[in-house]
Structures are given as C-alpha cells and as structure tokens.
C-alpha positions as CSV (number, residue, x, y, z in Angstrom):
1,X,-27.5,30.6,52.6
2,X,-25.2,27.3,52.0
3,X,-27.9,26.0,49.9
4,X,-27.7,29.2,47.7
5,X,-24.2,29.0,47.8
6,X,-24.1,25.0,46.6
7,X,-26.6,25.9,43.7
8,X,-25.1,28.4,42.2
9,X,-22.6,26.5,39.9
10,X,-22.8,28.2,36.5
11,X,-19.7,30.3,36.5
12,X,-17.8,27.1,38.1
13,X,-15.1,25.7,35.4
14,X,-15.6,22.2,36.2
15,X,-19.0,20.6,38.2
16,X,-19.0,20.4,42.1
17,X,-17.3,17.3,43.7
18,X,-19.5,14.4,44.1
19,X,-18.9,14.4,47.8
20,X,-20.4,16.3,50.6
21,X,-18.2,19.4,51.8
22,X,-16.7,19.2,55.2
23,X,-16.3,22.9,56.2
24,X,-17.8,26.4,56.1
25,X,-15.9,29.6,56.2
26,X,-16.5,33.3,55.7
27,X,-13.1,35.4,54.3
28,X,-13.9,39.3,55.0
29,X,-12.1,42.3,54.3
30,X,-9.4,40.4,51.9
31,X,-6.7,42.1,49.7
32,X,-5.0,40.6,46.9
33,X,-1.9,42.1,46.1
34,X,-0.1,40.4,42.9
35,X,3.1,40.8,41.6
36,X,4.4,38.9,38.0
37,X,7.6,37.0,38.2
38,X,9.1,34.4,35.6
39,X,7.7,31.1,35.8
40,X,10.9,29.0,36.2
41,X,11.9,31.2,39.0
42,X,8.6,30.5,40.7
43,X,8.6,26.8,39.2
44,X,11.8,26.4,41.2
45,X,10.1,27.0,44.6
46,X,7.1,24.5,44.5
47,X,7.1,20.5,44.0
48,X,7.6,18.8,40.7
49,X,3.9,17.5,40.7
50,X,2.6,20.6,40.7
51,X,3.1,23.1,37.4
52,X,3.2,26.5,37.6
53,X,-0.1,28.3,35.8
54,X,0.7,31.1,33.8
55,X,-1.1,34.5,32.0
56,X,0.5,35.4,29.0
57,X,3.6,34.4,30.1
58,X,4.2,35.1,33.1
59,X,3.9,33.8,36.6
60,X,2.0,35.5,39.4
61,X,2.8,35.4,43.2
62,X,0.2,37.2,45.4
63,X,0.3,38.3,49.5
64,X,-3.8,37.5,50.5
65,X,-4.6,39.5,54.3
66,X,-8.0,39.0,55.3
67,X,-10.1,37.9,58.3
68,X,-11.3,34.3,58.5
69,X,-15.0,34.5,60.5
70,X,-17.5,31.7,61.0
71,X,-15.4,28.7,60.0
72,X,-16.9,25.5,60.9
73,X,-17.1,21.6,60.6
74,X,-20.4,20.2,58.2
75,X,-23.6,20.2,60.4
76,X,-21.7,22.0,63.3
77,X,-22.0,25.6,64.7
78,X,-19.7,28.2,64.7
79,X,-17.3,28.2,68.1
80,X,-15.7,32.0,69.0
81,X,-12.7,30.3,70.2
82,X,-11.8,28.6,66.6
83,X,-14.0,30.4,64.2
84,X,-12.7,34.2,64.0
85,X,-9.3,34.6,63.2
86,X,-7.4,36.6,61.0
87,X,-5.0,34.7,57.8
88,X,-2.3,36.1,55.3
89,X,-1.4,34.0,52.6
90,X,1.8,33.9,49.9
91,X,0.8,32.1,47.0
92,X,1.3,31.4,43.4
93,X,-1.0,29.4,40.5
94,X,-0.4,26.1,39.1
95,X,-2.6,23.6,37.0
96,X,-3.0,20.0,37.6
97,X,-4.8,17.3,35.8
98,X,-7.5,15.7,38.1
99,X,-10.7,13.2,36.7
100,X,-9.7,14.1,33.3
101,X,-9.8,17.8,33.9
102,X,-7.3,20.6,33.9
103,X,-8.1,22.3,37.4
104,X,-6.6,25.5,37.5
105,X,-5.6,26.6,41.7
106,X,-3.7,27.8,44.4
107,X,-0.5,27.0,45.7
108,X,0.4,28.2,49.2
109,X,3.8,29.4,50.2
110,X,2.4,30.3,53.4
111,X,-0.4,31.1,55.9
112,X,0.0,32.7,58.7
113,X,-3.0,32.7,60.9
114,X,-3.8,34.1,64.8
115,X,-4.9,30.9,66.1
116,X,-2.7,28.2,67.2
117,X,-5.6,25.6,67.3
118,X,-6.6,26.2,63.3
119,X,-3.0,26.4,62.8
120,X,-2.2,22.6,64.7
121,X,-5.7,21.6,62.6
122,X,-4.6,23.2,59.2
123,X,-1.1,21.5,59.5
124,X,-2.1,18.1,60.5
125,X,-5.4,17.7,58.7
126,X,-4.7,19.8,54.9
127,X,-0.7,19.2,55.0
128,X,-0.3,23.0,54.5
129,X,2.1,25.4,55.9
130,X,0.3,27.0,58.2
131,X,2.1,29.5,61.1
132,X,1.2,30.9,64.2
133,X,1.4,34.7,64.3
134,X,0.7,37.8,66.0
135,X,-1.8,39.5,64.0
136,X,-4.2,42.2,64.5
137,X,-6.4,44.9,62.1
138,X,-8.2,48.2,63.1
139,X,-11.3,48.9,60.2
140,X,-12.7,52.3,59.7
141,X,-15.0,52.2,56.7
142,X,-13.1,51.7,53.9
143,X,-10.1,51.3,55.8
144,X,-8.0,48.6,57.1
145,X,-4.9,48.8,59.3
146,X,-3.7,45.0,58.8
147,X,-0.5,43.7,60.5
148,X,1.1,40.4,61.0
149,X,4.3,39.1,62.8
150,X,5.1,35.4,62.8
151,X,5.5,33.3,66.0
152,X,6.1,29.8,64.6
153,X,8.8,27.8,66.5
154,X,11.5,27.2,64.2
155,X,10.4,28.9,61.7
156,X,11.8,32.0,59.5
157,X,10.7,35.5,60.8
158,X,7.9,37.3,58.4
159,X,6.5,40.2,59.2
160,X,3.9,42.3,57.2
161,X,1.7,45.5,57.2
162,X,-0.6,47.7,55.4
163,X,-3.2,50.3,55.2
164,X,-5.7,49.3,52.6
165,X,-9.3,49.5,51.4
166,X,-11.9,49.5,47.8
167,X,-10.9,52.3,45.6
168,X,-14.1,51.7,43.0
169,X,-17.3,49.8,42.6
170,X,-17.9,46.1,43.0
171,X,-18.2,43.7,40.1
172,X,-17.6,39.9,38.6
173,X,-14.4,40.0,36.3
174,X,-14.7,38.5,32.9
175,X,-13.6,34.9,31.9
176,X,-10.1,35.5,30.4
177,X,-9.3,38.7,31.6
178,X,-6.5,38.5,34.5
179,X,-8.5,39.6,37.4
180,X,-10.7,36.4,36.8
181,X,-7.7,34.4,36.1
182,X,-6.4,35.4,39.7
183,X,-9.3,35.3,41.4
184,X,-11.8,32.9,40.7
185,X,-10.1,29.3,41.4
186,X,-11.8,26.6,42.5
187,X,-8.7,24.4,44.1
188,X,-6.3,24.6,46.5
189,X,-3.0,22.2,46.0
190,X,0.0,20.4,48.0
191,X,1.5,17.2,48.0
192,X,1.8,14.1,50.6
193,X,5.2,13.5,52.4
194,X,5.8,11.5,48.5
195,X,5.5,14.4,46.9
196,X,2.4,13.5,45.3
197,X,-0.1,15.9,44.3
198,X,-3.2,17.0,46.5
199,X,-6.2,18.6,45.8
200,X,-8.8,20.2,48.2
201,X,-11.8,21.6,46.4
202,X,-13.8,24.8,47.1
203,X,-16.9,26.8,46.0
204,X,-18.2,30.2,46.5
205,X,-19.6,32.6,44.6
206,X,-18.1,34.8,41.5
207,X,-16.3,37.0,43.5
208,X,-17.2,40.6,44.5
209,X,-14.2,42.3,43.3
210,X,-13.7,46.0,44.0
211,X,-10.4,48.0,42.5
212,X,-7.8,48.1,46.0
213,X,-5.6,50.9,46.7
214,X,-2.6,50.4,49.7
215,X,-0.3,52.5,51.9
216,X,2.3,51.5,53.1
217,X,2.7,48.4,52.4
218,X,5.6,46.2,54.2
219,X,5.8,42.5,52.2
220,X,9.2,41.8,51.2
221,X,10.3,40.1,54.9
222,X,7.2,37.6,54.2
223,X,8.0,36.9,51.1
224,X,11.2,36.9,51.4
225,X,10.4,34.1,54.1
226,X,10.0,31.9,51.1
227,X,12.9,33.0,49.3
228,X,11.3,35.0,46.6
229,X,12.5,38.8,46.1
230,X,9.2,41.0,45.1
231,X,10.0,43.3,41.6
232,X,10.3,46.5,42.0
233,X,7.5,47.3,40.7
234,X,3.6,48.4,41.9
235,X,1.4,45.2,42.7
236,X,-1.7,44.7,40.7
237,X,-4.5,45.4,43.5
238,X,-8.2,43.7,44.2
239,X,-10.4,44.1,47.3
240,X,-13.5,41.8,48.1
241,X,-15.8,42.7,51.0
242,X,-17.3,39.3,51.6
243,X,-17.2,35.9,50.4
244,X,-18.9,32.4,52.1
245,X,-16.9,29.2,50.8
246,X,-17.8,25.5,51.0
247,X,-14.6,23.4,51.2
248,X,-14.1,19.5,50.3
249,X,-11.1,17.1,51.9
250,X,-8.1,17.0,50.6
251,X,-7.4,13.4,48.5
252,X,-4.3,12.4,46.7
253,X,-4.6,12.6,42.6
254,X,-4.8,9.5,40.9
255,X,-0.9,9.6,39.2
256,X,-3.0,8.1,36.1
257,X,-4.6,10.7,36.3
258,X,-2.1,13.8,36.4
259,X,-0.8,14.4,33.0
C-alpha cells in the first residue's frame, strides 16, 4: 500500500522530495470546518517568514478533529501504545518559496492530541505546538461524537465538541475550486527558535472528500485559545473517511531561497 501511495504523484503540485520519508500515518474520520477571516488579521498571528495564502481574498482558518491510527517510524511497525490517538488541529494557509517553488501549506495554531508520548515527540522533534488533552469520540455509522479538553501544563484552556458526519457522496475536488485549495496541500510549516522558516513535506492521495454536516458544534474556547474570534457565520464543511500519508523531516529553508 505505501508503494501505491509513493507512485501516485500526478495530482501532486510540485514532485516528491528527493529524500526517503520518515513516518507513516493513517488520519480517519476527519472534519474540516473552515471559517474566512481577513488576511492581516490572520497575518498578525503567525511569524514574519511565513505569508498568509489566500482565495479570492480572503484568509481561511479551519478546526481539523480526527483520529490519528497506525502512525509509525520508516521500516518500523505500528506500536498500540503510540500509534492510535486521536488529534484536533487550528490552522490557517500560507505560501512559502522553497527550491525555486511556491509550496502552498499548513500552518498550525494548534494540535491537541491524547497522547503525551507523540505530544513530547511532536514538540521536540517537528517544533510544533502540540498539547496534551483529554479527548475521546463515540462513531455510529455516519456519526461521530468528538470531544476534546486540553491538559497541557501552562497552557491556555481549549475545549471543543461536536456531533458530525458525510452528508453526500465522496469525490476529488477540482484544481482551483476552494475545496481543493483547502484540502489538498502538500506542506506543513513553522519556524526555528530564529524565526526562520520550516518545511516538513507530506504525500497522500487526492483526498476523498464527502460534503460534512455538524451539530452542535462548540469551537470558539479553542480558537479563542489562539486569540482569534470565529465570524458569526456557518463554517464551510468537508468530511474524509480515510486517508494514508507519508511524511518527510522537517529542514530549515534556504533564506536564498524564500522570496
């Protein structure tokens, strides 16, 4: 299945790193939920180095639940202890020059995850902000009882739920229309304690979007851990089943480079 994975490469806007990938992971069960905000409000919020991405104008911010299942090192099996957890992510879009290539990606507010172990890994090894949390989610068919409350030591609390599922068929959004330019992203970004850009590369896939629908939704005290205000307004919703992703190691961009 990873060789599948690694070959397929056509829909990919820039070729696969020359490197070997370092981890395996399965995300299951995900939601996006995305709002638009202005892009100097969001710009505000994330490092210089990093500039925010924007569709027709605006700026997008989404909340990401999900269940991470099978993660593991290159050439190493999946452990129970360290492999199934479930993650929640706040993130927004930027686009940084890397090898002579605009790489459009992911920004990461936060993550909360249900694993202390990934969390201490994720911290130390990808310098993102990763937090312990209390998190748990019920499935019955198309439905998902999803809820999170933070843990970390120190850090602000952010608590979240939601009842949510598909609400259509599956397909591959189209290059250029939003819920590709959302979805299908192929980079992750931070920066070093310099505040110097970092990239970690990923691959799946085209993603097997479905429609989402949500109930009861409870996001504004996580993202209001990052000290952005949701508009009051409905969020744009996707559901994907299943996805398997190869991930690279994170490496600083060349400051030649990042124009």
């Amino acid at each position: 299945m990873i060789g599948d994975i690694a070959r397929l490469t056509e829909h990919r806007p820039w070729p696969l790193p020359s490197g070997p990938w370092v981890m395996a992971q399965q995300w299951q069960d995900l939601l996006f939920a995305h709002w638009p905000l202005p892009p100097a409000a969001v710009q505000a919020l994330i490092p210089p180095a990093l500039p925010i991405d924007t569709f027709d104008g605006q700026a997008w911010l989404a909340v990401v639940p999900f269940r991470m299942r099978n993660v593991r090192p290159r050439l190493l099996p999946a452990v129970p202890w360290l492999s199934h957890f479930h993650e929640l992510n706040v993130r927004t879009y930027v686009r940084v020059r890397d090898q002579g290539v605009e790489k459009r990606g992911v920004y990461f507010f936060s993550l909360d995850a249900a694993n202390p172990m990934a969390v201490w890994i994720a911290r130390h090894t990808f310098h993102l902000p990763y937090f312990n949390a209390a998190m748990q989610s019920q499935s019955d068919e198309n439905v998902i009882t999803y809820s999170s409350h933070r843990r970390h030591r120190g850090a602000p609390r952010a608590n979240f739920s939601a009842i949510y599922g598909p609400a259509g068929q599956t397909y591959q959004a189209r290059p250029g229309d939003l819920d590709h330019w959302l979805t299908e992203r192929y980079a992750l970004y931070t920066v070093d304690h310099k505040g110097c850009p970092m990239i970690g590369e990923i691959h799946h896939a085209p993603w097997p979007l479905q429609p989402g629908k949500v109930d009861g939704l409870q996001a504004a005290d996580l993202v209001g851990a990052a000290a952005i205000a949701l508009p009051n307004a409905l969020p744009l919703l996707h559901f994907a089943r299943t996805l398997d992703v190869l991930v690279w190691p994170l490496r600083t961009i060349s400051p030649n480079l990042n124009l």
